[in-house]
N, C-alpha and C positions, 0 to 999 in steps of 0.2 A: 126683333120681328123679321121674319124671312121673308127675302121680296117678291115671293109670291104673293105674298098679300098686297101689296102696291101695286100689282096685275090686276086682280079681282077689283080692287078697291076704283081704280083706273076705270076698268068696265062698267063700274057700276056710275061710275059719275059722269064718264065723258063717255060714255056707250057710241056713238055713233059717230065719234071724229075719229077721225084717220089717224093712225098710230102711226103705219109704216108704210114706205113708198118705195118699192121694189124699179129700179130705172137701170136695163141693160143697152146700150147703143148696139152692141155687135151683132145679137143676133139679127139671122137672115131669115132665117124659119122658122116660125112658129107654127104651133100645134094646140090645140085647144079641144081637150074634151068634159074631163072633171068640171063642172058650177065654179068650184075649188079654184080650176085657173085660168080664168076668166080674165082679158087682158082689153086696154083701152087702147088703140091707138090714137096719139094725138097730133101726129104729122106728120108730112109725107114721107119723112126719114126713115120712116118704120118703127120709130121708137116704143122698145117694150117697156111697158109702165103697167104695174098693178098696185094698187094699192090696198090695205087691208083695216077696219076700223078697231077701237079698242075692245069693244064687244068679240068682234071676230078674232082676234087675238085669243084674247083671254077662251072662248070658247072653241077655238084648234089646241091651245091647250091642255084644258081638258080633255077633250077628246082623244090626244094623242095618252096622256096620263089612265083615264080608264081603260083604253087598250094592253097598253102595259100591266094593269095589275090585273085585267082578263087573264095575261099568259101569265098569272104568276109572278111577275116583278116585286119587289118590295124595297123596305130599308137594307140598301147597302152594295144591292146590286147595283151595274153598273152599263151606262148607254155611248156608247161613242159615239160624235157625228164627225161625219166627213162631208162636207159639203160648201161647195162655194157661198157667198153670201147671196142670200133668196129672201123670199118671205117666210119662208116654214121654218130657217132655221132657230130665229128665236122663241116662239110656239112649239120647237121641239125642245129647246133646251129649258122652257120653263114647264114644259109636262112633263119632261122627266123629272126636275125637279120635284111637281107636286106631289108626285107617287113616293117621295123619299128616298128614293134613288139615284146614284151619283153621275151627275153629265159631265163627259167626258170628251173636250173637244179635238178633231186631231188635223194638224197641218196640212192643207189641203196640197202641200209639194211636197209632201213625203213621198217617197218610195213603195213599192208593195213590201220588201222588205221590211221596212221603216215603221208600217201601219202594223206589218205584223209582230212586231215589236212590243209597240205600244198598246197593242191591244193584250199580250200577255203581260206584258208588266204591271197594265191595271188591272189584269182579272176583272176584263169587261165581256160581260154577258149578251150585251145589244150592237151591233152596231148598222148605222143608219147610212147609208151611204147615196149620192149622185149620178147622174149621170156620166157624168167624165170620170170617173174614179170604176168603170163596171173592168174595164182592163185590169186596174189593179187589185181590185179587191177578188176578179176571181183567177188571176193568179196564184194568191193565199188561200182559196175558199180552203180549201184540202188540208190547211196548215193549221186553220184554229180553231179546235173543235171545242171551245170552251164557250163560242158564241152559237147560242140558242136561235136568235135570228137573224138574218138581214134584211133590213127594209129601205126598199128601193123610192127614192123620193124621183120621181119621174114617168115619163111615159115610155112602152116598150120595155117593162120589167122582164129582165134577164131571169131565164129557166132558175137560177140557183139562190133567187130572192123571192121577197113577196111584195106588195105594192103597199106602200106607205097611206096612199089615197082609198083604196080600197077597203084597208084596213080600219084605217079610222072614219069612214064616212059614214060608217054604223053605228059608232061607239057613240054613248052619250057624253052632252055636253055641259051636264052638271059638274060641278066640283066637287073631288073627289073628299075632299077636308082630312087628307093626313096630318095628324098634327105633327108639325116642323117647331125644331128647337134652336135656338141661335149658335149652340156649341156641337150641331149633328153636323157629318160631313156632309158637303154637297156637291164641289167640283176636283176635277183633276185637269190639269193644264202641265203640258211637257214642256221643261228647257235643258238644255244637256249643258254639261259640262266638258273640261278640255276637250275630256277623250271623244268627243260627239255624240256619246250614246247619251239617247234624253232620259231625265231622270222626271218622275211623275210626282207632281206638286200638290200636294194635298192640302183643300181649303173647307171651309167652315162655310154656315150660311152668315156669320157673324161677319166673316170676310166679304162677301158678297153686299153686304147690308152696308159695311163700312167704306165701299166703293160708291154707294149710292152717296151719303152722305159727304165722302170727300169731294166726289166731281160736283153737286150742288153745292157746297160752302164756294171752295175754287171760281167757280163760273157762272153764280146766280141765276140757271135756267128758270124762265118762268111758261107758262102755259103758249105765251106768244112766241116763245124760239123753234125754231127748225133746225135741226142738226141734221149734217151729211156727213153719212159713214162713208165715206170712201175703203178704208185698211179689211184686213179677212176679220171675220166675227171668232173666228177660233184662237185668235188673239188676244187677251189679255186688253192691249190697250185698247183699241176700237171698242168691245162691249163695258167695259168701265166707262169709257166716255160716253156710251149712250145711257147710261146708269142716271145718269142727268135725267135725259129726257122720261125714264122712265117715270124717275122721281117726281118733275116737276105735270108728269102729264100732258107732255106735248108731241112734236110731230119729230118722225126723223125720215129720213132717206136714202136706199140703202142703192150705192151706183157701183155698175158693175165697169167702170173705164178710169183709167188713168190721164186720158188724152187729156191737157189742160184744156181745150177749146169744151171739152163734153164739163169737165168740173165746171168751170165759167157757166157757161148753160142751164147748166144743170140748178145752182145759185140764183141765176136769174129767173129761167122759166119757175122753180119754184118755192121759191122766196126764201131763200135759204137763211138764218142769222148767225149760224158757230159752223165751223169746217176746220177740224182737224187734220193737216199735211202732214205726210213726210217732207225732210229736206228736197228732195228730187223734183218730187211734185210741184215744189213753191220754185224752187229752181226753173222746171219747165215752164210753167206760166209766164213765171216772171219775163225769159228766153221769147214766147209766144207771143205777149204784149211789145217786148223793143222790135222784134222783126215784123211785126204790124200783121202777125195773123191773126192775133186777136186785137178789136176796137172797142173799147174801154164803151166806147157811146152809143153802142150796141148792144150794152147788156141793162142790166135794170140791177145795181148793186148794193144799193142805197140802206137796205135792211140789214147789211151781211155787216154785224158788231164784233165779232172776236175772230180772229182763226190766232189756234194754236200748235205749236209742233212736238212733237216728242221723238222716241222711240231711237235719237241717236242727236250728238252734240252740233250745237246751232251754230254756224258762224254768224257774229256778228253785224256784219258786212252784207250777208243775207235779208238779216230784218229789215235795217238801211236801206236796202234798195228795194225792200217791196213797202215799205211805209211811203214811197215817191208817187208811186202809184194807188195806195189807199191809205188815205190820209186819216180819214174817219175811224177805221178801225182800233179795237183794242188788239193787242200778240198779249201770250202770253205760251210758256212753257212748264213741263213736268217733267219729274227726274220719276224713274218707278222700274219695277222687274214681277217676273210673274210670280216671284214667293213673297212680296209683299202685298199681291191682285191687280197688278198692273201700277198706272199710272197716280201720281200722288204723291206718294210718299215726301217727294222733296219739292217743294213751286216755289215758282218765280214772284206770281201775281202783276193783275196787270195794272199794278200802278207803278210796277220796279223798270219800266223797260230803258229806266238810266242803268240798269245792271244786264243787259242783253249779255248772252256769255256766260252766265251763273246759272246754275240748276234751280238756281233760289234758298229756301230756306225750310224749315220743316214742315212739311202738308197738316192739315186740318187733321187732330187729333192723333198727329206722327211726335214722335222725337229722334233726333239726331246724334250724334256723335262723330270724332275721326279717331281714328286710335291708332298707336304704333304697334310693333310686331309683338308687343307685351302684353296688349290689349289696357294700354294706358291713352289716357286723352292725349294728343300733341298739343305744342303751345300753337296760339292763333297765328295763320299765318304759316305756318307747318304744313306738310306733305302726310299722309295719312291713309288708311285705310276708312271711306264712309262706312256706317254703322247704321241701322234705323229701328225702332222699336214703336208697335203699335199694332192697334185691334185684327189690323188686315193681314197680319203677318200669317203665312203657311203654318198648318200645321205638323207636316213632316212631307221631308220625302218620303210617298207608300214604297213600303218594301224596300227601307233603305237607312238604316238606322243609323250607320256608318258617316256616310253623305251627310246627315240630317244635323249629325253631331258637330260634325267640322264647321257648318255654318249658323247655326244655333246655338246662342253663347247668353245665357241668363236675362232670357226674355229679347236678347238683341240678335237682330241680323249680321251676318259680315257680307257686304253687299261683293267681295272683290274689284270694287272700284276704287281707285287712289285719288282725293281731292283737299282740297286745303280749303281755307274758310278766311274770307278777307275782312278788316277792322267796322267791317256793317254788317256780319254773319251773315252774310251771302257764302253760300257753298259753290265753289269752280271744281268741275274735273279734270284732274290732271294724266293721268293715263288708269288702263285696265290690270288690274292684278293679273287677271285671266289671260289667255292666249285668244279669246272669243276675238272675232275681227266684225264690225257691225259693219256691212256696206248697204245703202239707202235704206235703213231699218231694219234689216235683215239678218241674222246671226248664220256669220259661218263659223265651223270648227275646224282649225286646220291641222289636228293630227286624221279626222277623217277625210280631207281631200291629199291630206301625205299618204297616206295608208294605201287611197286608191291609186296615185302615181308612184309610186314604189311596186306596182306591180309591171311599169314597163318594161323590156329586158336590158334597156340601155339605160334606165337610171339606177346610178350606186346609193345616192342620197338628195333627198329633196328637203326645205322647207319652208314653208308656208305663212307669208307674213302678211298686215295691211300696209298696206302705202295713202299716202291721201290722192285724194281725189276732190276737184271742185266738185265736183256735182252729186257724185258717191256718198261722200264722207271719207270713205277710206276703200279701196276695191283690194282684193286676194292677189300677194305677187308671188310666183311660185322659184324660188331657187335651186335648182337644180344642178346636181354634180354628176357628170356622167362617166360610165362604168369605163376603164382604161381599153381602149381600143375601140367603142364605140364613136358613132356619130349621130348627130338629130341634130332635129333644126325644131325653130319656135313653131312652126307650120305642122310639123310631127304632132307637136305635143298637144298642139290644140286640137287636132284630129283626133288624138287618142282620147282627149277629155272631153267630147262630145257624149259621151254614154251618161256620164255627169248629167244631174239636175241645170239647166242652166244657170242659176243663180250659186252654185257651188266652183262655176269653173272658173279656173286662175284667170285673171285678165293680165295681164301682165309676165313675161316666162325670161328667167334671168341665166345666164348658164354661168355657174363659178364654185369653187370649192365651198364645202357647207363647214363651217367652224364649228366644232365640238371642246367642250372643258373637257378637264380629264376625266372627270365620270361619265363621260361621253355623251354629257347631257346638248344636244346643238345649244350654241349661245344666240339666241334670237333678238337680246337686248343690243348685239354689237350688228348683227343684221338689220335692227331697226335704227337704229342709229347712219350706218351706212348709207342708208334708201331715204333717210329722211323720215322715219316714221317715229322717232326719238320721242317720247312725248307729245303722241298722235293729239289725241282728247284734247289737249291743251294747247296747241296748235289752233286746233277748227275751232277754239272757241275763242282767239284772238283777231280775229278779224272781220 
């Protein structure tokens, strides 16, 4: 069943309870014209809160969905969005859906480059874009002429879009009733490999269905829970774990702040029970509480039963010290990638938290595996490559047959992650096959941040490794060899990686010969070794 129907079905039972709770602290200025966005303030802080009911949901959906097949839209074309987390983002990505049409979400730090990328590799017809994104997207307008429209989710629509509000505030709100099959495509979500360029992950609506079902087994939402999105929705994991709420029919809340004091808040003022962290985030709070900016007896936290973390490896010693301070609470963890639909695949459950440190064991309707270079099981106990097999898995990389092959191996994933599996089949990660460097959740590729410093005129060779980091997990150190007669300083080179995405620049700048094998391949095992990154994964999850 594709979970558009658990939309409809949602609206038709709980029609007039609040689905979704839109809460940004930052902004300074609001604007209010659209019925559409229509905002409450609730205290003097200015706090923007809108909230949206199930009815309304499900009927922006449609709405957005018969406009679409107005211009023509159908099965197979395809909608990008770009947009930070809102209210409209989910209502777009389930009206594209209804029209049969594939939604297509795209990293809201991409580049205009990046976007234009991604938008040709999926031979996407729509794309839907924000406010903060009107720089980048009309940068490219000129470059992709394969997109039919742009629609502007905001006010003050730029000359070279059309208004998203406008558009659909005429359309009707009935449902359009495409019939959806569980084996048709329906999403595409980007992750890249070494070389950085993203490769475009093709899923099913059966994947999508099989996300609903894992995060309800996993974490029993019922009608009474409140879920807070904090992560971006064009993520993989964030909308898998509200896959919950959708299922169970209940409330979630979508916050546009990192600051622990707003998350705290945010929890208490409104009744929050599951909150999924990053490391960093649970890090800060934690920081927040012992320096006494935040007062534990100032909040109202009595409701809040789970938080889980994913999306990078837990130190141990982490949970430890935030179980001091909520004691009531359940933890629990997920191991997942976005070619198996995010988060699940492998859990912990939260009755293991005597195994904090393990990925856990196979997710609700997953199977596992470790396998050596043969693609034979290892004995227990053993170093291995994880393996996973089940409903959720990709269907290929689009336009990429190549790719699709190397990692699709007779119904099994090869996850490139290296883990072993201790005498109670608990799965530990022990390091990355991959060069990928996750810093607080975040995938860098570090032949693309070499590629860009190899353009300075004083560096002969750079590269690019993770180092740990308490609070990180692991942050980019950048090795550099510089060209004979040259000089720089670490000062230099940070100036010059300013043009850098923030979240792509080296923290760390090391000056020393770069070691190459004789195929001239750099040796980056004797570099992690060196730095201390020896068996990163395995590391952060000792303590």
């Amino acid at each position: 069943m594709p979970i558009t129907e658990i939309l409809t079905r949602n609206a038709a039972l709980y029609g007039e309870e609040i689905s979704l709770v839109e809460i940004n602290p930052e902004i300074k200025e609001i604007k209010v014209s659209w019925k559409d966005y229509d905002l409450v303030e609730t205290n003097p802080e200015r706090k923007y809160r809108r909230e949206m009911t199930w009815h309304e949901f499900d009927d922006k959906a449609n709405r957005f969905a018969n406009f679409l097949l107005s211009r023509g839209l159908q099965k197979g074309h395809k909608v990008a969005v770009l947009l930070m987390n809102c209210l409209e983002w989910l209502p777009i990505y389930f009206g594209t859906l209804k029209t049969g049409a594939i939604a297509v979400p795209l990293n809201y730090r991409y580049t205009a480059d990046e976007i234009k990328y991604c938008l040709d590799l999926a031979e996407c017809d729509v794309l839907v874009f924000g406010p903060e994104f009107i720089d980048r997207v009309e940068e490219i307008r000129d470059q992709i002429p394969n997109i039919k429209m742009r629609l502007f989710v905001g006010y003050d629509c730029p000359a070279f879009a059309e208004s998203y509000y406008a558009l659909t505030a005429c359309c009707s709100s009935v449902d359009p009733k495409i019939k959806l099959s569980d084996d048709e495509d329906a999403v595409i979500y980007f992750s890249s490999g070494t070389t950085g360029f993203p490769k475009a992950i093709l899923h099913t609506h059966q994947s999508l269905m099989t996300a609903c079902e894992v995060e309800m087994n996993h974490h029993k939402q019922t009608r009474e829970d409140n879920f807070l999105c904090i992560p971006p929705l064009y993520h993989t994991g964030a909308k898998m774990h509200w896959f919950g709420s959708l299922l169970s029919g209940s409330k979630a809340v979508l916050l546009r702040s990192v600051r622990p004091e707003w998350i705290i808040k945010t929890v208490s003022d409104e009744h929050i029970t599951i909150v999924w962290l990053l490391v960093p985030w649970a890090q800060d709070i934690l920081d927040a509480i012992e320096r006494g900016d935040i007062r534990m007896e100032d909040y109202n936290l009595s409701q809040w039963r789970l938080m889980h973390i994913g999306a990078q490896p837990v130190p141990p010693s982490l949970i430890k010290r935030w179980n001091k301070y909520f004691r009531n609470q359940e933890y629990d963890t997920n191991y997942g990638l976005s070619e198996a639909i995010g988060p699940g695949c492998v859990h912990l459950g939260v009755e293991n938290i005597h195994k904090v440190g393990a990925i856990g064991k196979a997710g609700y309707n997953w199977q596992l595996r470790i396998i050596d270079e043969n693609g034979q099981p290892v004995k227990q106990g053993d170093v291995g490559e994880l393996c996973i097999k089940g409903p959720g898995l990709m269907k290929c990389y689009f336009r990429n047959s190549e790719a699709t092959a190397t990692v699709l191996k007779n119904g099994w994933l090869l996850t490139g992650d290296m883990a072993r599996m201790d005498e109670d089949g608990f799965v530990y990660l022990v390091d990355r096959k991959k060069d990928v460097i996750i810093s607080g959740g975040e995938n860098l590729y570090p032949v693309q941040i070499e590629n860009f410093m190899r353009s300075h005129n004083a560096i002969k060779d750079v590269a690019v490794i993770g180092i740990p980091d308490k609070r990180m997990g692991e942050i980019a150190a950048a090795i550099i060899e510089l060209k004979p007669g040259f000089s720089c300083t670490e000062e230099d080179i940070v100036q010059f990686c300013r043009t850098l995405p923030r979240y792509k620049r080296p923290r760390k700048i090391i000056f020393e010969e770069i070691p190459r094998n004789p195929t001239g391949k750099i040796e980056k095992p004797k570099l992690r070794k060196k730095y201390g990154a020896h068996s990163l994964v395995e590391a952060q999850t000792e303590n």
